[in-house]
Structures are given as structure tokens and as C-alpha cells.
C-alpha positions as CSV (number, residue, x, y, z in Angstrom):
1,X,-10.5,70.5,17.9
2,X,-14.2,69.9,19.3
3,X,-16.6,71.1,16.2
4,X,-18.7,74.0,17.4
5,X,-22.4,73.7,15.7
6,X,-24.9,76.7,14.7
7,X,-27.3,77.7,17.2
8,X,-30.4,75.7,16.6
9,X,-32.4,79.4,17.0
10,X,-29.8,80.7,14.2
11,X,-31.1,77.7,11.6
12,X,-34.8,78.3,13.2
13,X,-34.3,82.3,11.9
14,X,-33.0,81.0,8.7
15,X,-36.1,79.2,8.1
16,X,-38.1,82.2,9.4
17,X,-36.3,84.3,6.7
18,X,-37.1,81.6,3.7
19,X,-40.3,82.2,4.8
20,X,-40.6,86.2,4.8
21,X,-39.1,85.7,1.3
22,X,-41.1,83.3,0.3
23,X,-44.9,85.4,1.0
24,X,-42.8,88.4,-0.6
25,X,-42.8,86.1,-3.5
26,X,-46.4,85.4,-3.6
27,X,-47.3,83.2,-6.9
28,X,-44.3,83.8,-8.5
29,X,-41.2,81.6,-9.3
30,X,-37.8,83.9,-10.4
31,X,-34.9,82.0,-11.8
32,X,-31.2,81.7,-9.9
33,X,-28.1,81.1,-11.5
34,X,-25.2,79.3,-9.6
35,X,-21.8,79.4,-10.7
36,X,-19.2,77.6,-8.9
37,X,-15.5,77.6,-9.7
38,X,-13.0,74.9,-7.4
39,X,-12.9,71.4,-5.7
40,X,-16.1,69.5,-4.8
41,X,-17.2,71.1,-1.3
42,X,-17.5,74.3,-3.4
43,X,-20.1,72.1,-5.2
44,X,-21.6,70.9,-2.3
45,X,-21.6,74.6,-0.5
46,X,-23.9,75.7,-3.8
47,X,-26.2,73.0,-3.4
48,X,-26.8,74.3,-0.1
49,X,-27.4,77.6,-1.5
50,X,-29.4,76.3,-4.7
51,X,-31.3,74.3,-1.7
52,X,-32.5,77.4,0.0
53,X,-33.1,79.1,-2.9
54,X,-35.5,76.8,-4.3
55,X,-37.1,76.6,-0.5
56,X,-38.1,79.9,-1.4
57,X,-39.8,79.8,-4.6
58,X,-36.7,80.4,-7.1
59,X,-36.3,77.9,-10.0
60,X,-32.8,76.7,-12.2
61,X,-32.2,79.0,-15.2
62,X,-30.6,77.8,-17.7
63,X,-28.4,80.7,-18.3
64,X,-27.2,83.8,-16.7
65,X,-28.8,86.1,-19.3
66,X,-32.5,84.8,-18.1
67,X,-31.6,84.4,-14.1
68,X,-33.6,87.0,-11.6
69,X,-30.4,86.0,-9.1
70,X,-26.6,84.9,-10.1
71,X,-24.3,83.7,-7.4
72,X,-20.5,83.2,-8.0
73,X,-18.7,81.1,-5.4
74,X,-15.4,81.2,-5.9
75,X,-11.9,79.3,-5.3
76,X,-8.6,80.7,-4.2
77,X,-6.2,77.9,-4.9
78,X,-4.5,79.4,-8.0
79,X,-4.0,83.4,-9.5
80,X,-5.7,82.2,-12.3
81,X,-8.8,81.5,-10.4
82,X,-9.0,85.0,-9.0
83,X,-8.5,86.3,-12.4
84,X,-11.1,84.1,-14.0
85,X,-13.8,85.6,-11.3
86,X,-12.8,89.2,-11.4
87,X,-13.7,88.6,-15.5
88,X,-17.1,86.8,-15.1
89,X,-18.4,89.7,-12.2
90,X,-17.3,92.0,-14.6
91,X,-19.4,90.8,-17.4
92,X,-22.8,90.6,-15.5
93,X,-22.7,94.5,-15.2
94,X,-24.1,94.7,-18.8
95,X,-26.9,92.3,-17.6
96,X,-27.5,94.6,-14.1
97,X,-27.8,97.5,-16.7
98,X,-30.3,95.9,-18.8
99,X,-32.5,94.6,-15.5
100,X,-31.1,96.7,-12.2
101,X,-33.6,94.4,-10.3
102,X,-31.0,91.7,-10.7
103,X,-29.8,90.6,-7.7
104,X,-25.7,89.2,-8.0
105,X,-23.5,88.3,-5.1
106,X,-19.9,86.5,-4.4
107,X,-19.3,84.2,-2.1
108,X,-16.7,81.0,-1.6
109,X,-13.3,81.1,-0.5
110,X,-12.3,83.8,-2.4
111,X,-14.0,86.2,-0.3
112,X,-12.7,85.3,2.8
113,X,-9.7,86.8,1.9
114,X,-11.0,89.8,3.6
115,X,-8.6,91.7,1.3
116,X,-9.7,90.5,-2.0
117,X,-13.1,90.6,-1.4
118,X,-12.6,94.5,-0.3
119,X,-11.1,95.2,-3.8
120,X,-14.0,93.2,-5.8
121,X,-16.5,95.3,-3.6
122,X,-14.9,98.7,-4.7
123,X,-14.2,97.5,-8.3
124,X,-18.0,96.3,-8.9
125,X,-20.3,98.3,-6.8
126,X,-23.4,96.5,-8.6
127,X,-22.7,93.1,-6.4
128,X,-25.3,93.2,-4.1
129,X,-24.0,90.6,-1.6
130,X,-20.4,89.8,-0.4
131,X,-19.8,87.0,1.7
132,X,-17.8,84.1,3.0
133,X,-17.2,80.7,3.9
134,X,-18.9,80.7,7.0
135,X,-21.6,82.9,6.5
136,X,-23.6,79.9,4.7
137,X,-26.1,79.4,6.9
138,X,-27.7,82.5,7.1
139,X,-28.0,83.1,3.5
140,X,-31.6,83.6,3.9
141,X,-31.0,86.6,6.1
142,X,-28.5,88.4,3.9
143,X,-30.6,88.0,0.7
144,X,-33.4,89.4,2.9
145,X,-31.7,92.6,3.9
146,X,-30.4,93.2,-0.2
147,X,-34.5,92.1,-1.1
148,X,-35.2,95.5,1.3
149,X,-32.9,97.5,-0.5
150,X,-29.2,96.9,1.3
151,X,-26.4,95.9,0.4
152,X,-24.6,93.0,2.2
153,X,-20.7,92.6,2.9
154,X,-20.4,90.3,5.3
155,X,-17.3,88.1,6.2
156,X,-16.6,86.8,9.7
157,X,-13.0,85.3,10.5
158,X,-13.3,82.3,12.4
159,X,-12.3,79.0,12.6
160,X,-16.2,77.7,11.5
161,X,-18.9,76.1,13.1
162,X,-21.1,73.3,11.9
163,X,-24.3,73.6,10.4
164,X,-27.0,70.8,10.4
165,X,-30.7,70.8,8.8
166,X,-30.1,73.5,6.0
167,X,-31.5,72.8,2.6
168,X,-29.7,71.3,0.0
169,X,-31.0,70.9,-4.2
170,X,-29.0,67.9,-5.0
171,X,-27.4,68.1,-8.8
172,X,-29.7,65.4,-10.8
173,X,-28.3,62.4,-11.3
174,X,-27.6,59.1,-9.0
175,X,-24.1,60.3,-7.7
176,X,-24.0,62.6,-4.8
177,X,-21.4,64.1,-1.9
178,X,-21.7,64.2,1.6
179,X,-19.6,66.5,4.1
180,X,-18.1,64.5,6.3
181,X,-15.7,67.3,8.3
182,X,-14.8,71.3,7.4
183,X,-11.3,72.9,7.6
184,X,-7.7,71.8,7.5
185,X,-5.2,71.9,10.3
186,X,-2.5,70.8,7.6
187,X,-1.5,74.5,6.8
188,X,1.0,73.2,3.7
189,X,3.3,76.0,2.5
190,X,1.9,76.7,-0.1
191,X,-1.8,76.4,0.5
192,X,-4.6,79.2,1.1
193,X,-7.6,76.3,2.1
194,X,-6.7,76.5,6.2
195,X,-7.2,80.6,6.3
196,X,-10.3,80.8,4.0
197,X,-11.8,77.2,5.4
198,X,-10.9,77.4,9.2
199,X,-9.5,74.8,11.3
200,X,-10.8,71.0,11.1
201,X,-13.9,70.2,12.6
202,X,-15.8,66.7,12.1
203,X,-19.7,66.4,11.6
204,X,-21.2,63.5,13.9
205,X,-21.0,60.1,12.9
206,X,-24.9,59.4,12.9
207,X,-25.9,62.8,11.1
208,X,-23.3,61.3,8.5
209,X,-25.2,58.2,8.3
210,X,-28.4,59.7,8.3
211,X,-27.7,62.0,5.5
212,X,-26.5,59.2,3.1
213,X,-29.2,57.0,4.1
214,X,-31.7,59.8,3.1
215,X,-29.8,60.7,0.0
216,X,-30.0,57.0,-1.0
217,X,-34.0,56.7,-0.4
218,X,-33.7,59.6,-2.8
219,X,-32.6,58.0,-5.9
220,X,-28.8,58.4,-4.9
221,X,-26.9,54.8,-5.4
222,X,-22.8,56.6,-5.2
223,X,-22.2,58.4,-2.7
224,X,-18.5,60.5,-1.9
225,X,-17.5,61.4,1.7
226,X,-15.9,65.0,1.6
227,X,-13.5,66.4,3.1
228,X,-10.3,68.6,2.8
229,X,-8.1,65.6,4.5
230,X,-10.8,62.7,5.6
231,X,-8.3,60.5,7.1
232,X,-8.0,62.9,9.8
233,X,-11.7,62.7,10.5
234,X,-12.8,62.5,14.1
235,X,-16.4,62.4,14.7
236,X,-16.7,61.8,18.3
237,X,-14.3,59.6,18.6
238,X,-15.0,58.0,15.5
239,X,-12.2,57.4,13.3
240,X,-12.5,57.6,9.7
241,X,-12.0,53.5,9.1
242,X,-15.0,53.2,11.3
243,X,-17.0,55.7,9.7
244,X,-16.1,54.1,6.1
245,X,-17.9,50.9,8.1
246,X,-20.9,52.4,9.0
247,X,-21.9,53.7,5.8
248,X,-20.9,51.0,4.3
249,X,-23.6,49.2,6.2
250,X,-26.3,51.8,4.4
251,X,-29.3,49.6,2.7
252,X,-29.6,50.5,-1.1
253,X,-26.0,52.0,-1.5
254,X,-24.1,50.4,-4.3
255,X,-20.9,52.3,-4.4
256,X,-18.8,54.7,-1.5
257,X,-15.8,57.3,-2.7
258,X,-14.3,59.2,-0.7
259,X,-11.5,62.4,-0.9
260,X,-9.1,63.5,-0.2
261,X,-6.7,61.5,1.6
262,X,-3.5,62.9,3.1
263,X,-0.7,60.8,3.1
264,X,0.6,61.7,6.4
265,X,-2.2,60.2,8.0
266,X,-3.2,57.2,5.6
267,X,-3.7,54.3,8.2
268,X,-3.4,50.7,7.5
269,X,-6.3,50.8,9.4
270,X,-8.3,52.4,6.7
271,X,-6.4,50.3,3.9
272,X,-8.1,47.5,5.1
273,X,-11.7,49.3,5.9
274,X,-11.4,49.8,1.9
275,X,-10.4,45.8,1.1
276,X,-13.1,44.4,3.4
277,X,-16.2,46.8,3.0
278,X,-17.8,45.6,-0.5
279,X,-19.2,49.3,-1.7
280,X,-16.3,50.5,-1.0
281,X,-14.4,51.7,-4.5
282,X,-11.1,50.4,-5.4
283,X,-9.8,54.0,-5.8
284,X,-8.1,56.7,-3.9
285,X,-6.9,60.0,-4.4
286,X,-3.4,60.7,-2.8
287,X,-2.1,64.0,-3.5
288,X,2.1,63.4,-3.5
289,X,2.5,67.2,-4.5
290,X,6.4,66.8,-5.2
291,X,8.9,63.3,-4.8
292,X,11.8,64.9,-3.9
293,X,12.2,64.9,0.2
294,X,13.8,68.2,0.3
295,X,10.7,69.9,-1.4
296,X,7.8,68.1,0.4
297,X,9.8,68.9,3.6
298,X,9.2,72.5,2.6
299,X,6.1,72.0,1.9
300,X,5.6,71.1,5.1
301,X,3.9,67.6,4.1
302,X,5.4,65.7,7.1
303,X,5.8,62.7,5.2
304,X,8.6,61.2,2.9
305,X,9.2,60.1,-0.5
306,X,9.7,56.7,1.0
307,X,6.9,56.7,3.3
308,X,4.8,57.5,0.4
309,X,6.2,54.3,-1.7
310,X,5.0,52.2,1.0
311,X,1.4,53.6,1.7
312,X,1.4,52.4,-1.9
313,X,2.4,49.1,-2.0
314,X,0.3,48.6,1.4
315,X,-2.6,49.9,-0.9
316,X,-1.8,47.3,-4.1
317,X,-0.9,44.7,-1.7
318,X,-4.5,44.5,0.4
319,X,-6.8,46.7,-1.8
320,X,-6.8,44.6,-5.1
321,X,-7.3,46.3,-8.7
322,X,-6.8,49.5,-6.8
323,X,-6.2,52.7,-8.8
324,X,-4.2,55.9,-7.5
325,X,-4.8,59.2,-8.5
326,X,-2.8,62.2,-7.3
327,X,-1.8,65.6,-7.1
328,X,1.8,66.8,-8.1
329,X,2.8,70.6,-8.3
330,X,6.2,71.8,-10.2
331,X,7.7,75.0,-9.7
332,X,7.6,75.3,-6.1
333,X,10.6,77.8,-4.7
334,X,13.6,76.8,-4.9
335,X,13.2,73.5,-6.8
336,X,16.4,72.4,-9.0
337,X,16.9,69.6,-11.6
338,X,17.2,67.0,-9.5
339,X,14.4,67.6,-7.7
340,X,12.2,67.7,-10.6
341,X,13.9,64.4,-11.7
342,X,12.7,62.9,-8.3
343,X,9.2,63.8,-8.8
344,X,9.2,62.2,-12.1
345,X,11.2,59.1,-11.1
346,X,7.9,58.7,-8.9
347,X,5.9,59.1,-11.4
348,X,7.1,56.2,-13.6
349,X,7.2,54.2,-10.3
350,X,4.0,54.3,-8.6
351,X,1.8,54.1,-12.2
352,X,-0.9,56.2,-11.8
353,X,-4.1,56.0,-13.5
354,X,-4.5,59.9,-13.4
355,X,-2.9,62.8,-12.4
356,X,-3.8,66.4,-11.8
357,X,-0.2,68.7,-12.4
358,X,0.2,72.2,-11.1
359,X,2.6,74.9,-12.2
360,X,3.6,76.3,-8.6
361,X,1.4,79.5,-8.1
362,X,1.9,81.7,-5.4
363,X,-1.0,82.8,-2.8
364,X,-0.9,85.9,-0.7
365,X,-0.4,85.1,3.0
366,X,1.2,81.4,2.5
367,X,4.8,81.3,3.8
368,X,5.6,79.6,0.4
369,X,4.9,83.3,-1.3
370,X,8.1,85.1,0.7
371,X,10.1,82.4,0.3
372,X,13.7,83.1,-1.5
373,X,14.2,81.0,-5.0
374,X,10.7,81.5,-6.9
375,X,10.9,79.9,-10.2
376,X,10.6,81.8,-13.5
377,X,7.1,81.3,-14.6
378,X,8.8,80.1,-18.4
379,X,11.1,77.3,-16.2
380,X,7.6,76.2,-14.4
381,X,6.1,75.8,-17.8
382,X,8.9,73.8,-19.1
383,X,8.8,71.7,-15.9
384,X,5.3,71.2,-16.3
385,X,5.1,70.1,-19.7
386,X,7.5,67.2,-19.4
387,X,5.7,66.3,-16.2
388,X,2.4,66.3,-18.0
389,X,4.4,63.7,-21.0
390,X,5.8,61.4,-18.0
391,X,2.1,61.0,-16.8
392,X,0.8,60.1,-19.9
393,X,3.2,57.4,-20.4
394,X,2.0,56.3,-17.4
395,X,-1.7,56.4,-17.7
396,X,-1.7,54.8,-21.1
397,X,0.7,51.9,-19.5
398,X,-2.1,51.7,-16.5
399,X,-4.4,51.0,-19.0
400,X,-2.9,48.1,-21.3
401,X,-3.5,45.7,-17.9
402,X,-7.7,46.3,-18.0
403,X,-7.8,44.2,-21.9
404,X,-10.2,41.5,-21.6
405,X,-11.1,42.3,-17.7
406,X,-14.6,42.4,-17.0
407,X,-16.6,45.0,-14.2
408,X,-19.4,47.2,-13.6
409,X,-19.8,50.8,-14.8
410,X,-22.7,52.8,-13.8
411,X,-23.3,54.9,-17.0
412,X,-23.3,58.7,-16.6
413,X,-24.2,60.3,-20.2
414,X,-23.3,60.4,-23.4
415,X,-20.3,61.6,-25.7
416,X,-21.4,62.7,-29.0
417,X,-17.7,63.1,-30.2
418,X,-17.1,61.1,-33.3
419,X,-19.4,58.1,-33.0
420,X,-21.7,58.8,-30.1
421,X,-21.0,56.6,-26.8
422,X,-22.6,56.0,-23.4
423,X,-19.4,56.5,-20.6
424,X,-19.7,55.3,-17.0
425,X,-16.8,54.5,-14.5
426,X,-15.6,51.1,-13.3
427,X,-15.1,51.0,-9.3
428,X,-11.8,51.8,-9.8
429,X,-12.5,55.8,-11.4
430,X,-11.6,54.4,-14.9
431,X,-14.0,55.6,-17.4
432,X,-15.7,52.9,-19.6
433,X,-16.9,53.9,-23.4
434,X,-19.6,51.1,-24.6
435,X,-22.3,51.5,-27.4
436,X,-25.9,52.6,-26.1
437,X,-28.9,55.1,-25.6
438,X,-29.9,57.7,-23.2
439,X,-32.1,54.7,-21.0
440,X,-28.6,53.5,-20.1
441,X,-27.9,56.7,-17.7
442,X,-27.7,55.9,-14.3
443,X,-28.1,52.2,-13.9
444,X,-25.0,49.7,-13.8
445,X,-23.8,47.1,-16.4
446,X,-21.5,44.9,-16.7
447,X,-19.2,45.2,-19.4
448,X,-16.0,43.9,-21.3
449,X,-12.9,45.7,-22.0
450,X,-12.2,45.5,-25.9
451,X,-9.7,48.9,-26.2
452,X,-7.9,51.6,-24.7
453,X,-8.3,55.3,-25.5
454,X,-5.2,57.8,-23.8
455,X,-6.9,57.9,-20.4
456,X,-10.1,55.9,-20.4
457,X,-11.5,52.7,-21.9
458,X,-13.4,50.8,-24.5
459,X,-15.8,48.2,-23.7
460,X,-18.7,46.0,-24.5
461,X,-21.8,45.4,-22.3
462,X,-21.8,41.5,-21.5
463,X,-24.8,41.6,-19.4
């Protein structure tokens, strides 16, 4: 699908509307609140919106309780996430009571299930803006028409456009994420991300470059591509191999992630892009979702279990000390025994150094949610928890082969559990526990590994 991109006069009234705002504001600096629920280009999205926030005078709080403005964005890839947001609006009404100058508003994927966001509307009339995924880029014109008194509901369905040159207040640090494409054409069973994100549509190759080259001159040393499925990334004819390349080329990065992958169009191609390009990490996230044939077929994967098994050992084979993570759901209609016993069977065989498990849950409008053969919710549990013991055999067997290895961690804070330790990640998305201080955060070290913990490390710093 060719990307269609935002008006360049849509952006230019964006910028007009920070401005209005802005001279409304005069000398004064209110406080915002962002909190975002879901995968990591929910966290990117509120960046965006911290980013035009801040362009017009607002500041971080550090709480709710003290914030002038409070933005939820939401996820809608599991009931409880729906649940969890409908309890958190709810308790801001005290606060609207106690300041009804507060401005609150929902946005994310969520509310772009025009339905749901209809019933949070009616249940909590005090939410001052409603909107959705691709409403984004005119933020600055929504929160303008609630500033005069409105209030906003505004949801377009579309397949998306692109927006370039908006704002965006980075999370501190010296790890960031860059969009590299929008949307999913994959349109798995059991999966709401294709109706509430739109259809895929790839950002050019050079704005990609440009962006991480100017998040780098800003501090930024890691850097993560984003996308829903970024092996299916098409930027002008610009495969995704090819793009890993060309950032890869970036002066003054040190490390390149990037997620997720989708097996069904994992290339050899980019196999080797990751053993040849030297920032890129040894690590990659493979969702498998189920390893029984007959499950992923309805899923609608389009892959097997045994095409799977070899994108794996073509990954170990070229990619060396490369570490797997993955997605696996349980529960999913009609699954039996033996299909559960397949899943785990893959488990034990590929050995993965982490894995996120799912108890199947079941979205509104997915053609997994009418399907004959749901599973009782107390059979989904059971399947779930010996799932969860199977992966953490295999995450603590992972871990025996780092004793006495040495690499690099670039040290991200401090765990003041027990004896307090400085944590950073190895290339390969294990997480490294040395001795330390604060000054450690954000630089790299090379360390030893002394110990294992369940599903991390323990090391000393050699250099």
C-alpha cells in the first residue's frame, strides 16, 4: 500500500494552534500527565503528545493529583486492558470535582473502537477529549477547541496517513524508538491492532535516517526501529535488510533493536543484515503465538511449526550468541491436549531466553471471537500456568551457557532490592546485575559473568 502523508498545511495549522495556546498561556507553565497502557508505539505516540504539549508551555507532573491536563492512551489487545482503563477514568472524576478546570482526555487504540469509545463517553461525561489513532497530529487543534469551552469526540476510520515534523519529548535516558512504518495487513484471528492501527504504511527511508541521526546528536546511543511487523517494511522500495544498513551506518550510534518481526516474512536476507552490521544487537523478538500447525493455521499465521524451526536455526547458525524472545498464547478456540503439548514441545526446543504467555482473550470484531470451541477460562489458566513452568526451565537453562563469558552492558538504573545493584543489558537483551553507583547510568562497561539469577544475570565490571 503507498503511505499517504498529512498535508504539510494540516502540520503548518498544528503549529499555528501550539501557538494560539501557547499566548493563551502567557507566563505560565501547567503540568500534564501522560499515562500510557500497551506495546511500545503507544509509548512513542505519547511522546508525540508529551512533545506538543511541552511546545506549548506545559511541564511533566509527577503525579496525576498535581497535573493541570491527564491523557490516558489506551491498548485494546486484551479485556483486561479495557477494564483496567474504564477503572483509572473513573477515578480522575474525584480529581475533576476538586479542580473542574482539569482538562482529561482518552486516546490510543482503545478509542478507535468507535463502539467502546461511545460507551466511555456516556459513562464519564467529565472526559473532555475523545479521540483515536489517527487523530494525532492535530492534537493541538482538539485541545484548542476543549481550551474554548468544547468538548471533543473525534475518531476518523481510516486506513492512516503519515505524519512527519510533529514534536516529540523523548523519555530521559540514552535509549530511544523510532517509527519506522504504521499498521498491519496481517489481520491474525485473533488480533484487534489491523482495525484500530489501519493498514501498513512505511515512513521514507531518509526521514528514518534523519530521525535517528538527530536522536543520536541528542544524547541517544540505542536506538529501536518500531513497527507492528518490520520485516514487512517498504520504504520506497527499501526493504527492511537495507534499511537495517543504512542506519547502521549512523555516526555515534552504539547499539540498533528493532521489533517486531513476523515469522512469515523473516528473510535470510535480514538474517544476515543482523550478522554483518556491527550495532546491530544479537536479539530478536519472534512472536510463535502457538506450535501446533493446526492452531497457527487458524490463526491465520501463514507459517508452520517447521518453518518456524528453521528461521531459528538460520538465526543461531549466522547470527552468533543470538537470543530469541517470543510471544505464545494458550487458550485459543478449539485447542486440545495435544495441541497444547506441541506448543510446549517448542518451547523446550527452540530455548528461549524470554517469553511473554497469553491466556487466549477474546476481542470484539476478530473472527477468533465467533468461532465455535472457546476454552473455559479455568482450562486457559491451567494451560497457562504449565506453559509459564516449561519457560522457566528454559530461561534458566539459557542462562547456565553466559558463566564466565564476557560483553558490554550499557547500565540503565538501579535495583534497590536486597543489596542494591546497577542493571544494564548485554547486546543480546539479557540483563546484567554488577555492583555500582548512580554515575554508572547510561554509559557501557564491560563486564564478567559470575552468576545466574531466574531470568537475568550476575556480573563483575572487568573494565
Amino acid at each position: 500500500m503507498e503511505p499517504r502523508y498529512v498535508d504539510n498545511a494540516i502540520i503548518e495549522e498544528s503549529y499555528r494552534a501550539i501557538d494560539r495556546l501557547k499566548a493563551g498561556l502567557g507566563n505560565a507553565h501547567p503540568l500534564y500527565y501522560i499515562e500510557t497502557y500497551g506495546c511500545q508505539m503507544n509509548e512513542h505516540d505519547s511522546e508525540k503528545i508529551a512533545g506538543m504539549l511541552e511546545s506549548i508551555g506545559y511541564r511533566k507532573a509527577a503525579s496525576k493529583t498535581e497535573a493541570d491536563i491527564i491523557i490516558f492512551n489506551t491498548c485494546c489487545i486484551r479485556d483486561h486492558a479495557e477494564k483496567r482503563t474504564f477503572g483509572n477514568v473513573g477515578f480522575i472524576k474525584e480529581l475533576k470535582a476538586q479542580n473542574p478546570a482539569l482538562i482529561t482526555g482518552v486516546c490510543g487504540c482503545m478509542m478507535q473502537q468507535r463502539e467502546v469509545a461511545k460507551r466511555l463517553s456516556q459513562r464519564f461525561p467529565f472526559v473532555d477529549m475523545i479521540f483515536g489513532t489517527n487523530e494525532l497530529h492535530v492534537f493541538p487543534q482538539l485541545l484548542e477547541k476543549v481550551v474554548n469551552g468544547g468538548r471533543v469526540f473525534e475518531i476518523r476510520d481510516t486506513d492512516g496517513e503519515i505524519a512527519e515534523g510533529l514534536p516529540v519529548k523523548r523519555n530521559e535516558g540514552f535509549s530511544t524508538f523510532v517509527n519506522i512504518m504504521y499498521g498491519c495487513n496481517n489481520f491474525c484471528s485473533y488480533c484487534i491492532v489491523p482495525y484500530v492501527r489501519g493498514r501498513e504504511r512505511s515512513r521514507r527511508a531518509e526521514d528514518i535516517v534523519e530521525e535517528v541521526r538527530n536522536v543520536v546528536r541528542e544524547g541517544f546511543t540505542e536506538v529501536t526501529l518500531l513497527g507492528q511487523n518490520v520485516n514487512s517494511y517498504n520504504g520506497g522500495g527499501v526493504r527492511f535488510p537495507e534499511l537495517l544498513r543504512m542506519v547502521n551506518e549512523v555516526e555515534g550510534l552504539k547499539r540498533l533493536r528493532f521489533m517486531t518481526s513476523h515469522p512469515k516474512d523473516l528473510s535470510h536476507e535480514l538474517v544476515m543484515a543482523m550478522a554483518e552490521c556491527d550495532k546491530v544487537c544479537e536479539h530478536i523478538h519472534l512472536p510463535v503465538q502457538s506450535g501446533s500447525n493446526r492452531i497457527l493455521q487458524l490463526m491465520n499465521r501463514r507459517y508452520t511449526r517447521e518453518h518456524y524451526l528453521e528461521l531459528v536455526r538460520d538465526l543461531r547458525e549466522n547470527v552468533k550468541g543470538v537470543e530469541i524472545t517470543t510471544d505464545i498464547i494458550v487458550g485459543f478456540p478449539t485447542e486440545t491436549e495435544e495441541d497444547l503439548e506441541d506448543t510446549l514441545s517448542l518451547v523446550r526446543e527452540v530455548g528461549y531466553s524470554a517469553a511473554y504467555s497469553f491466556a487466549y482473550s477474546v476481542r470484539e470484531g476478530t473472527k477468533a471471537a465467533v468461532m465455535d470451541g472457546q476454552i473455559p477460562e479455568e482450562v486457559k489458566k491451567e494451560r497457562l500456568k504449565r506453559l509459564n513452568e516449561v519457560i522457566a526451565e528454559s530461561v534458566t537453562g539459557a542462562n547456565d551457557k553466559y558463566m564466565g563469558l564476557e560483553g558490554e552492558i550499557l547500565v540503565e538504573g538501579r535495583d534497590m532490592r536486597g543489596e542494591p545493584m546497577m542493571f544494564g543489558k548485554l547486546p543480546s537483551l539479557k540483563m546484567v546485575y554488577v555492583k555500582g553507583d548512580e554515575s554508572m547510568i547510561g554509559n557501557y562497561y564491560k563486564v564478567r559473568i559470575t552468576g545466574t539469577r531466574f531470568n537475568s544475570l550476575v556480573g563483575e565490571i572487568i573494565d
